[in-house]
N, C-alpha and C positions, 0 to 999 in steps of 0.2 A: 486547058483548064486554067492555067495562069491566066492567060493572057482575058478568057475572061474575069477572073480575080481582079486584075489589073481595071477591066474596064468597071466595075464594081464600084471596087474603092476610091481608086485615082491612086492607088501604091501599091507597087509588085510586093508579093510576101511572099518568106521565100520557103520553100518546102509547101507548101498548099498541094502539092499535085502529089505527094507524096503520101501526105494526110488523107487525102480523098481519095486516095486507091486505099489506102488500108482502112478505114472507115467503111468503104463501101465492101470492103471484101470482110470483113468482120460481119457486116449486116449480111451479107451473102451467104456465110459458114453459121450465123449462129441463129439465125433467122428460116433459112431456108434448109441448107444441105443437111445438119444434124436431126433438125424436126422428120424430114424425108426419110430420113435413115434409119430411124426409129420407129414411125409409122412401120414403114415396111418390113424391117426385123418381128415388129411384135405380131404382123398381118402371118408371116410368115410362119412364127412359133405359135401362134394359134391356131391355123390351118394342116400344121404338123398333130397338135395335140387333138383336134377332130378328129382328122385322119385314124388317127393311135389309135381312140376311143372307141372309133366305130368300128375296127378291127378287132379288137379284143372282145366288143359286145356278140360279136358275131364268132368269134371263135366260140365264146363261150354258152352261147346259143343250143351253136350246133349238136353238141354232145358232151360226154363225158368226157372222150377224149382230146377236145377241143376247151374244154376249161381247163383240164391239165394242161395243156399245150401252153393257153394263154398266162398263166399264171408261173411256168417255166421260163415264159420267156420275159414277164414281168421282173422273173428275179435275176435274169441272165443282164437284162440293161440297169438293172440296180448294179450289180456286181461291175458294169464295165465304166458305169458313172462314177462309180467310188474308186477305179482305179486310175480313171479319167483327171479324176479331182486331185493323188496324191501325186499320179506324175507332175501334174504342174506344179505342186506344192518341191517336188524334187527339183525340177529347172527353176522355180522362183530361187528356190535357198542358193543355188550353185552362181546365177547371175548374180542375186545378193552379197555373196561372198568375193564374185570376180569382181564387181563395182567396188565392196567396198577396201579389196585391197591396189586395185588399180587406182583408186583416190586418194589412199593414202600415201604410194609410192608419187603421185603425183602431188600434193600440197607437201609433202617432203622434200622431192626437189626445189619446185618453186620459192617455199618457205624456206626452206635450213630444218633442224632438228632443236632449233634452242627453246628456252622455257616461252612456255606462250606460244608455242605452234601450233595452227590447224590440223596437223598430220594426222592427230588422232582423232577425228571425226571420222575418218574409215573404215574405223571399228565398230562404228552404229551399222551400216547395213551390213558390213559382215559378222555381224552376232544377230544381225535380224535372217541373215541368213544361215548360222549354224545352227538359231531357236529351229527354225524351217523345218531342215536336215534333221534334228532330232526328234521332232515330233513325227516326222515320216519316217525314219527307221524303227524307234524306240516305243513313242506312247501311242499312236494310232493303233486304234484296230484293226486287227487279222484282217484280210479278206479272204473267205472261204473260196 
């Protein structure tokens, strides 16, 4: 790639081949592989939600016992999506809280402890992470 750069201009420049790999790999990730990846997640969660659909219509078709069934089990993936949702809300808060005291013990070092240190910017994600934690123990609702 230089060397045709070189024959281009009539001057070597330096880093161009470096340029042109990350240029071209930028177009390659933001152009190509994200759009792909997405396409095919939403093909994918659409063809789930058919699937669902046509499951449930047909249970509940079938009979009485079969709309109770459906409708049991309606509320059984409710229950296990809302449990789904506060675990992670529990590992967010707990990484939150190890980031932001390992950042802090880190801009501590680095820095010193004197007036005008960064040290206490560690205490934004670990209070983003103890808000977390207590909205997951304290104010969320019950799950039956």
């Amino acid at each position: 790639m230089t060397h045709l750069a070189l024959l281009l201009t009539g001057q070597q420049i330096d880093g161009l081949g470096l340029w042109l790999f990350l240029s071209i790999s930028a177009i390659a990730l933001f152009v190509v592989f994200i759009p792909t990846v997405t396409f095919l997640d939403n093909r994918r969660k659409e063809r789930e939600a058919y699937y669902k659909a046509e499951t449930f219509r047909r249970l509940a078709e079938s009979s009485g016992e079969g709309a109770k069934a459906a409708i049991e089990l309606l509320r059984e993936e409710d229950r296990l999506k809302r449990i789904k949702a506060r675990e992670g809300l529990k590992i967010g808060g707990v990484i939150n809280i190890a980031v932001g005291l390992s950042l802090l013990i880190f801009l501590r070092m680095m820095m010193g402890s004197g007036p005008g240190s960064p040290a206490l910017c560690g205490l934004i994600p670990g209070f983003i992470g103890v808000g977390m934690l207590i909205y997951v123990f304290f104010l969320a609702s019950p799950i039956e």
